[in-house]
C-alpha positions as CSV (number, residue, x, y, z in Angstrom):
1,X,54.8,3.5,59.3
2,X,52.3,5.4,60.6
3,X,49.5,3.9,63.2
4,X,46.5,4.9,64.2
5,X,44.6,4.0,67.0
6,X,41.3,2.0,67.5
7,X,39.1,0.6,69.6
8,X,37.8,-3.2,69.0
9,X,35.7,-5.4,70.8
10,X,36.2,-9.1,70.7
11,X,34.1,-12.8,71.7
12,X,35.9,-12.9,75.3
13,X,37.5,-16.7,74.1
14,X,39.0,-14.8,71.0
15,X,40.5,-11.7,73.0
16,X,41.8,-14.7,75.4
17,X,43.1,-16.8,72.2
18,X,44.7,-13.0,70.7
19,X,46.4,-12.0,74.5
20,X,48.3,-15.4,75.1
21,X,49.5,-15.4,71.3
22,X,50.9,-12.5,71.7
23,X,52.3,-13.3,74.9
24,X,54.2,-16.4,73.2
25,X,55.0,-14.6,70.4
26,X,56.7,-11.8,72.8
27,X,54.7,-8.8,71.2
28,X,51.7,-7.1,71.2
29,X,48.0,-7.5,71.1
30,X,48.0,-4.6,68.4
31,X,50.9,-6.2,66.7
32,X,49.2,-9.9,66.9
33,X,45.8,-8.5,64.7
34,X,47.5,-6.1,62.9
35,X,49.9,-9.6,61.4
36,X,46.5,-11.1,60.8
37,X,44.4,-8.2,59.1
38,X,47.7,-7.8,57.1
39,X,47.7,-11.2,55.8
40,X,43.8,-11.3,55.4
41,X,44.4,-8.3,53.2
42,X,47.3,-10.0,50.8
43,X,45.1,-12.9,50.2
44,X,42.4,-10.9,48.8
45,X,44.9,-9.1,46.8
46,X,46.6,-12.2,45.4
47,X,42.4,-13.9,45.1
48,X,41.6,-10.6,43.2
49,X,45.0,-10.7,41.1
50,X,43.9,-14.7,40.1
51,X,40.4,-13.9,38.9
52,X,41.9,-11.1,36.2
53,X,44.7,-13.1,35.3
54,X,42.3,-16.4,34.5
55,X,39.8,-14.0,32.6
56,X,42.8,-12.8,30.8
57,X,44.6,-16.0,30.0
58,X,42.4,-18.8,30.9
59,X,42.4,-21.0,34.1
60,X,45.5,-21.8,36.0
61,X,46.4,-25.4,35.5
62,X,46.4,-27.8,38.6
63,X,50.6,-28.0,38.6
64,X,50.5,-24.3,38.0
65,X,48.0,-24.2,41.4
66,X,50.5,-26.2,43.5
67,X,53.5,-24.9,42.4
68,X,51.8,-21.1,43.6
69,X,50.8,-22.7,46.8
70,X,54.2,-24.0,47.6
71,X,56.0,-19.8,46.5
72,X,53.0,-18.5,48.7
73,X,53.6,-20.6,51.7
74,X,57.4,-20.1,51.3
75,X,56.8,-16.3,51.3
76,X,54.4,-16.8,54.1
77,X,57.2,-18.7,56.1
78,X,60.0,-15.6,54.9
79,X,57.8,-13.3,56.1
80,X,57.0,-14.8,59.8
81,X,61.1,-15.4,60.4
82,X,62.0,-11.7,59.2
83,X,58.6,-10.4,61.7
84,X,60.6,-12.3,64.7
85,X,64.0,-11.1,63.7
86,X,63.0,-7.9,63.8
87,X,61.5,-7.8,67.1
């Protein structure tokens, strides 16, 4: 993948939060935002991706709504163990 290379400036108790997470995590401060912008960036995918299916087909049903919740945070869970296997 390709990166690029920017320049951000944080609150000072959120660059402290961002530097000891990825200092648990073993990894980077880049890597650390970059796993949060990423996910940030699927949810509005899959919000955008629920508003044309519901004005195509109607409203999800509330089971419907749970049962997505529970895939979602499964995927969510998937994704995080393969991040840490990887690094």
């Amino acid at each position: 993948m390709a990166m690029k290379k920017l320049s951000i400036t944080l609150p000072a108790e959120l660059a402290e939060m961002v530097r000891r997470q990825a200092e648990e995590e073993g990894t980077s401060v880049s890597a650390v935002i970059a796993d949060v912008l990423d996910h940030r960036a699927r949810q509005i995918a899959g919000e955008e991706a629920v508003r044309w299916f519901e004005e195509e087909e109607g409203p999800f049903t509330p089971e419907e709504l749970i049962e997505a919740e529970r895939m979602w945070q499964a995927a969510e869970a998937h994704q995080r163990k393969m991040r840490r296997a990887a690094t």
